[in-house]
Backbone bond lengths (Angstrom), bond angles and torsions (degrees), N, CA, C in turn:
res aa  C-N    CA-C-N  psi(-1)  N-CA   C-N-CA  omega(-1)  CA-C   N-CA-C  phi
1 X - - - 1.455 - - 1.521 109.69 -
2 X 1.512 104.93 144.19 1.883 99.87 175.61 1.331 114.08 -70.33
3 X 1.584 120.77 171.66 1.338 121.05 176.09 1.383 102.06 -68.12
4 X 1.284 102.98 162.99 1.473 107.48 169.99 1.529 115.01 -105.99
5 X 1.677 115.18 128.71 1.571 119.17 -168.75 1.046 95.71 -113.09
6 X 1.322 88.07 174.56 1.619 117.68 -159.92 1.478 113.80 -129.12
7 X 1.286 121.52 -176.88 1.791 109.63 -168.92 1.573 133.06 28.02
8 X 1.112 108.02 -125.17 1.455 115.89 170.53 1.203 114.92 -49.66
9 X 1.496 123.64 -50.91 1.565 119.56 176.96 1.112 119.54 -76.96
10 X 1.370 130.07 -1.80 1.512 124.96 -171.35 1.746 106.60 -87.37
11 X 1.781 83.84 139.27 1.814 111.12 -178.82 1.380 97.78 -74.65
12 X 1.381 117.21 135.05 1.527 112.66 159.86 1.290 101.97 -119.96
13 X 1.662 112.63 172.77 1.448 133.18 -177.66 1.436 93.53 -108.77
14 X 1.431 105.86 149.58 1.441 109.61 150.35 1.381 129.98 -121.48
15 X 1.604 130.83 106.38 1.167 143.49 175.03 1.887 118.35 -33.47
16 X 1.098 114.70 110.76 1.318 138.60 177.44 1.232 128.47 -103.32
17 X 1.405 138.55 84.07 1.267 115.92 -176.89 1.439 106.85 -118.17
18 X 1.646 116.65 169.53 1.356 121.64 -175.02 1.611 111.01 -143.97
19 X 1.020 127.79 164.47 1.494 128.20 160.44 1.389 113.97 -128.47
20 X 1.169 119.33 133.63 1.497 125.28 -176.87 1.622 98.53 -98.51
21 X 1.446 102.89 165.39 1.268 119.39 -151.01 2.190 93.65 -84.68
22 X 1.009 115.25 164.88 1.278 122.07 170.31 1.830 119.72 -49.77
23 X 0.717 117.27 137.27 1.379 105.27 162.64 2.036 136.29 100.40
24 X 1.691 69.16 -2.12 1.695 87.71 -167.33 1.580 109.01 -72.82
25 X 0.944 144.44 166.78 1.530 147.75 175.07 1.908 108.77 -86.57
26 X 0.892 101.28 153.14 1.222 95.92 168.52 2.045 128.42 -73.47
27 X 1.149 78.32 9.63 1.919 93.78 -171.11 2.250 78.83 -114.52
28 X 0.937 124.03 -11.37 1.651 105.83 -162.07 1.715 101.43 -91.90
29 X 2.007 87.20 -37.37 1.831 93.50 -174.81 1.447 99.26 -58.92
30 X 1.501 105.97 -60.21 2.107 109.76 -178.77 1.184 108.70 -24.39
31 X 1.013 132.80 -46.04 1.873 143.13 -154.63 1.678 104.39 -85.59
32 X 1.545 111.97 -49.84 1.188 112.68 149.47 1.064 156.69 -11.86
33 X 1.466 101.67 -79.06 1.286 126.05 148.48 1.366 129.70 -55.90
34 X 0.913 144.89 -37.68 1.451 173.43 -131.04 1.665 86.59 -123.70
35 X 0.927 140.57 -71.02 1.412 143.82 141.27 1.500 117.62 -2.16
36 X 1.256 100.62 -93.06 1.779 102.24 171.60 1.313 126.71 -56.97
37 X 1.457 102.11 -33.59 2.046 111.99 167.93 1.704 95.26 -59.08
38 X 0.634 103.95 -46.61 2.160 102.68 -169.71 1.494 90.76 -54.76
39 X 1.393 118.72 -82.93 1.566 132.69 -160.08 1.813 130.44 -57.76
40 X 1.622 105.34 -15.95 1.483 147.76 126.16 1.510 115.92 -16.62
41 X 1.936 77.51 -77.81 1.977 90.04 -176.76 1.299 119.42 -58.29
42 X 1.617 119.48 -54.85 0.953 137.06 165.23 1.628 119.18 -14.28
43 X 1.509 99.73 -61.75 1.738 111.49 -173.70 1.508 94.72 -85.55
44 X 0.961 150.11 31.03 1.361 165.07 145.40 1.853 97.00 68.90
45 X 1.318 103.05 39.31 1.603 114.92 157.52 1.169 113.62 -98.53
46 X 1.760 109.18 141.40 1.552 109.32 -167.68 1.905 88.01 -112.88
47 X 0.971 108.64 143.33 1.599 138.87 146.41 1.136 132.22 -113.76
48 X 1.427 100.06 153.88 1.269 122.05 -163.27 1.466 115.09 -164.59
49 X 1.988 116.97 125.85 1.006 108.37 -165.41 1.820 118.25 153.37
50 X 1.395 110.24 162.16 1.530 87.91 155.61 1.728 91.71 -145.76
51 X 2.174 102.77 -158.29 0.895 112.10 159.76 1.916 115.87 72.92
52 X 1.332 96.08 -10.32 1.203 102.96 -170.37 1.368 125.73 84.59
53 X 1.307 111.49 47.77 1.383 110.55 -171.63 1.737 85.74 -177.91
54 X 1.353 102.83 113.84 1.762 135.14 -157.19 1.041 107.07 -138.81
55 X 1.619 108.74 146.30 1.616 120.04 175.77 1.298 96.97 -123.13
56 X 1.307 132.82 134.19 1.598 150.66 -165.49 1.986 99.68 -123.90
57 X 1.540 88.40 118.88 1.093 105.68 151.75 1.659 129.74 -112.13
58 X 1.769 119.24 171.08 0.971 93.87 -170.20 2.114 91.71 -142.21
59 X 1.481 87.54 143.58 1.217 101.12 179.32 1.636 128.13 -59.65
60 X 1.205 112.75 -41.11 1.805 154.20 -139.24 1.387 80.34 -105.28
61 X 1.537 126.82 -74.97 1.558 116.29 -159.97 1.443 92.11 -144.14
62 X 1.867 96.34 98.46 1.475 108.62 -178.89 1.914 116.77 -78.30
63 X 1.247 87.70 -3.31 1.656 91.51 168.76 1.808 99.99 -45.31
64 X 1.365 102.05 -78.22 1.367 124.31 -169.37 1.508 125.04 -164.49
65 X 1.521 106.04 130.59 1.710 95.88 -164.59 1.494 114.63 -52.56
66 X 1.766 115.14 134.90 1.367 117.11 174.22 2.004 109.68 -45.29
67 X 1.531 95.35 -177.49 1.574 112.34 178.04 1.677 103.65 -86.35
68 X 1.621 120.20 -24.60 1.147 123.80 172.85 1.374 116.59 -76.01
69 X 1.378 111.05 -40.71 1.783 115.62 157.91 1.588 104.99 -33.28
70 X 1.018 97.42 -83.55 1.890 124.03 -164.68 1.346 93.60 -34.52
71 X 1.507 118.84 -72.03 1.818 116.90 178.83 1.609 120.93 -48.76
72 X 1.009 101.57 -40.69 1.940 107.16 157.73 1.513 107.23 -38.33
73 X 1.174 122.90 -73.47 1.469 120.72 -148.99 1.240 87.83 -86.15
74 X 1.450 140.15 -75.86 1.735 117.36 159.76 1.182 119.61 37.02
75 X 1.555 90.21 -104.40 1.290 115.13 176.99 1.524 122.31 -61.31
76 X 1.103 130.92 -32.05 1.826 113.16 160.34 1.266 97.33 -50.94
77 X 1.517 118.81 -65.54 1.947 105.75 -154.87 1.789 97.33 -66.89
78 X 1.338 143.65 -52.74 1.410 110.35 169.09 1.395 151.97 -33.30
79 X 1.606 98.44 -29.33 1.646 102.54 175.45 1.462 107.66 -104.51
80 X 1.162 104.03 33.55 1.674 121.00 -177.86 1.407 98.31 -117.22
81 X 1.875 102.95 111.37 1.650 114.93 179.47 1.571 109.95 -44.21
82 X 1.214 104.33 -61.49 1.737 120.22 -175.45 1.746 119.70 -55.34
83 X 1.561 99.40 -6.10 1.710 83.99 174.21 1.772 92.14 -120.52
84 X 1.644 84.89 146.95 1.682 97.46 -172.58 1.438 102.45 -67.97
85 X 1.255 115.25 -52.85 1.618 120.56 -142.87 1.571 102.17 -169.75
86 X 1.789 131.17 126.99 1.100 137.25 131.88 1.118 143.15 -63.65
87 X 1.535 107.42 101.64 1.648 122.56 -152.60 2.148 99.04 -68.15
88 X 1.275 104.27 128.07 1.553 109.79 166.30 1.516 114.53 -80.82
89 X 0.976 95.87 134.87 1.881 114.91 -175.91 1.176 99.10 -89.38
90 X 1.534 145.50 -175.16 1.068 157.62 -125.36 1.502 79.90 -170.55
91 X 1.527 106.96 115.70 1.852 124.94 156.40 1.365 119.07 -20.84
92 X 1.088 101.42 -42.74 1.190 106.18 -177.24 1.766 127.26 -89.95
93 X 1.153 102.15 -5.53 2.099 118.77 -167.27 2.018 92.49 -118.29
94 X 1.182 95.24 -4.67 1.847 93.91 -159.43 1.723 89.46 -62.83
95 X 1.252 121.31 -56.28 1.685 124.37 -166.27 1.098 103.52 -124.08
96 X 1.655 94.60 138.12 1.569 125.16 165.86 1.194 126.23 -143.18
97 X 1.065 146.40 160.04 1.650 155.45 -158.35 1.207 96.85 -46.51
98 X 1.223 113.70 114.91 1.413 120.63 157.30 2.143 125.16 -22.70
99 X 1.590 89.52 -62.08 1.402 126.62 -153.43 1.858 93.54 -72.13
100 X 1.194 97.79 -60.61 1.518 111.29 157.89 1.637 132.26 -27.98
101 X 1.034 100.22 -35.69 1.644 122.77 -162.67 1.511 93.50 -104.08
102 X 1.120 124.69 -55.88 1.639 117.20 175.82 1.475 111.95 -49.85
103 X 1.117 131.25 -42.84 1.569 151.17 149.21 1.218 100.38 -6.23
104 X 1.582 104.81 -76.55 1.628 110.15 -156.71 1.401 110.78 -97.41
105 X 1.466 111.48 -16.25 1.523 119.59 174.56 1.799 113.17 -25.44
106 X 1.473 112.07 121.73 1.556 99.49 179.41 1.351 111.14 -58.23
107 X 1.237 112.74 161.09 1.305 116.78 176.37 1.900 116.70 -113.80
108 X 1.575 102.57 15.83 1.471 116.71 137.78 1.170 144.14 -95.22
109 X 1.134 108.36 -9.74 1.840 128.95 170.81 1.677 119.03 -67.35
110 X 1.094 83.59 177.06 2.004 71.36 172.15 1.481 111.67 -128.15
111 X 1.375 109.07 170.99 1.501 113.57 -145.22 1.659 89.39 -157.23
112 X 1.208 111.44 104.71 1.360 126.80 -165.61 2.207 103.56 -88.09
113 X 1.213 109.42 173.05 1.213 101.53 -161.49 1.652 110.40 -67.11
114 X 1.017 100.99 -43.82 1.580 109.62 169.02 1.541 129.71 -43.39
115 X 1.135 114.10 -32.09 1.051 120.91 -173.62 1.795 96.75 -88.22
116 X 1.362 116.62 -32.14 1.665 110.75 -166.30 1.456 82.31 -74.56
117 X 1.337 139.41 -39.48 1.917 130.87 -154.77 1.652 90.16 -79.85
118 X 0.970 133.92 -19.90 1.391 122.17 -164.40 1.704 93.62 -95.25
119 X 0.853 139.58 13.12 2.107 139.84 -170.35 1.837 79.23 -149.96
120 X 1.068 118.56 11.58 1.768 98.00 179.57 1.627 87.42 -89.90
């Protein structure tokens, strides 16, 4: 694992959470997810996480994912029937240490490819 920096050099995460709509199966959320983990990777954002509640890294500007990042993934899970609502974080809870977060990251969640190249 890299060192973990501080100030100017320090990686942050950005906190993501979502709620899916009532009713889904437990095979519908998987698909879901698995869904947004793909389309994530794609934009060379890494996740990590379950339950609906994700830490986003970013490939492009490992400082910390841009505001255009953030509205990206947003916006997939909004025009996505199956998620109820994207929960807003508090300015202040939105980012935290990257390096930190891989730490505590569950290790039942899923963790799309992007996110493993960005802790490689």
């Amino acid at each position: 694992m890299k060192k973990a920096r501080m100030g100017a050099y320090q990686e942050l995460a950005w906190r993501l959470h979502f709620e899916v709509v009532t009713g889904l199966t437990t095979e519908q959320k998987a698909q879901l997810v698995k869904s947004f983990a793909d389309f994530a990777d794609t934009s060379q954002l890494g996740i990590a996480g379950v339950n609906g509640q994700f830490i986003v890294v970013s490939l492009l500007n490992c400082s910390a994912p841009t505001i255009a990042e953030q509205r990206l993934l947003e916006n997939w899970l909004t025009a996505n029937h199956q998620v109820h609502r994207v929960i807003k974080i508090s300015p202040l809870e939105q980012f935290s240490d990257a390096h930190l977060e891989f730490l505590l990251v569950d290790t039942e969640g899923i963790k799309n490819e992007s996110f493993v190249r960005f802790f490689a």
